[in-house]
N, C-alpha and C positions, 0 to 999 in steps of 0.2 A: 532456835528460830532460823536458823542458814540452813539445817538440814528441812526445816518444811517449805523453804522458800527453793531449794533447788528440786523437794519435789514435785513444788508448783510450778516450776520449770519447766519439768520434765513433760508430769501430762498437757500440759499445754502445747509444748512442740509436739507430742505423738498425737494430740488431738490436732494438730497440724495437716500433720506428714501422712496418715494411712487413708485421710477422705482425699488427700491432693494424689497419691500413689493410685489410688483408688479409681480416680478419674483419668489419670495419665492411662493408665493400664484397658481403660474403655475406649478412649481416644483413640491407640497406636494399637492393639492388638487385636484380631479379629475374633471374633466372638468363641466360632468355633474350635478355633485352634489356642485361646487361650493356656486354657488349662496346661496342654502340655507344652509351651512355651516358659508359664511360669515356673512351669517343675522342672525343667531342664534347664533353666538360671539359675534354680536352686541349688543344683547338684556342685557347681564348684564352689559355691559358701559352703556347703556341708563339709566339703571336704578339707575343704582350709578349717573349719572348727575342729575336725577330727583331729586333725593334725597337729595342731596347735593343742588340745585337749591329750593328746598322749604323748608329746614333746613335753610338759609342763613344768616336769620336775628339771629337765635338762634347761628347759628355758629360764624359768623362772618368771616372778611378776612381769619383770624388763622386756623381758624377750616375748612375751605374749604382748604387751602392750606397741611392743615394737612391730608386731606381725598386723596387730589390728592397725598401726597406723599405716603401715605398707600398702594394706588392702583399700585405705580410705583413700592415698597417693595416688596409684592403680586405677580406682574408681574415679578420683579428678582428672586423670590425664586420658582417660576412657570418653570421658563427658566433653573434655575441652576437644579433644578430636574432631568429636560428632559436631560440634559448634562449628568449629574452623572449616569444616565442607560445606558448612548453612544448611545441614540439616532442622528439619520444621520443630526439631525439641527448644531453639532457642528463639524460635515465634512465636510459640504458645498456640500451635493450630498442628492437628494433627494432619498428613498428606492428603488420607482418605475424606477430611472435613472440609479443608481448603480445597480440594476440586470439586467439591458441591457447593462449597461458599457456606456451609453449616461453621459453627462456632466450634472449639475443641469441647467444650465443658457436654458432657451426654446430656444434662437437663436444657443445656441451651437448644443440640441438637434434636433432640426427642420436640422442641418447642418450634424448631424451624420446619422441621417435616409435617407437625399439621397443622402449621401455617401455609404452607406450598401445595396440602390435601382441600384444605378451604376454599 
């Protein structure tokens, strides 16, 4: 019963996380140049998995799990940054949306644009 309730957990936060990633990611990056933004964020996760992935046996359980929580550290202290200059990630309005007065969510936007056509 605990392992089906943490895997009702689990999709529940990833049915979360990938429409909300989904949306931030329409928000903040421009259309065009998405794609290869995404992929060139990607390239240092890759690389930290590789590394971690043929360090394994020297590592061990411990030391992989110590690597993945370094990386999640990393990433708060990354995030908390961005906060502390008032960048628009902890308003919930993307730059490009708040200087049109459009909402961050794309369907809000997509909904204020042909309100403004009308």
């Amino acid at each position: 019963l605990y392992l089906v309730f943490c895997f009702a957990a689990f999709e529940a936060a990833v049915g979360v996380y990938f429409p909300a990633v989904g949306g931030l990611r329409a928000a903040y990056l421009p259309g065009a140049q998405r794609g290869a933004i995404m992929a060139l964020t990607r390239v240092p996760l890759n690389l930290l998995v590789i590394a971690v992935a043929l360090a394994r046996d020297r590592l061990g359980d411990t030391g992989a799990l110590r690597c993945a929580a370094a990386a999640q550290l990393l990433a708060a202290a990354a995030l908390a940054s961005l906060w502390a200059r008032g960048g628009a990630a902890g308003k919930g309005e993307a730059p490009a949306a708040k200087d049109k007065g459009l909402a961050a969510s794309p369907a809000m936007s997509t909904l204020s644009r042909a309100k403004k056509a009308d």
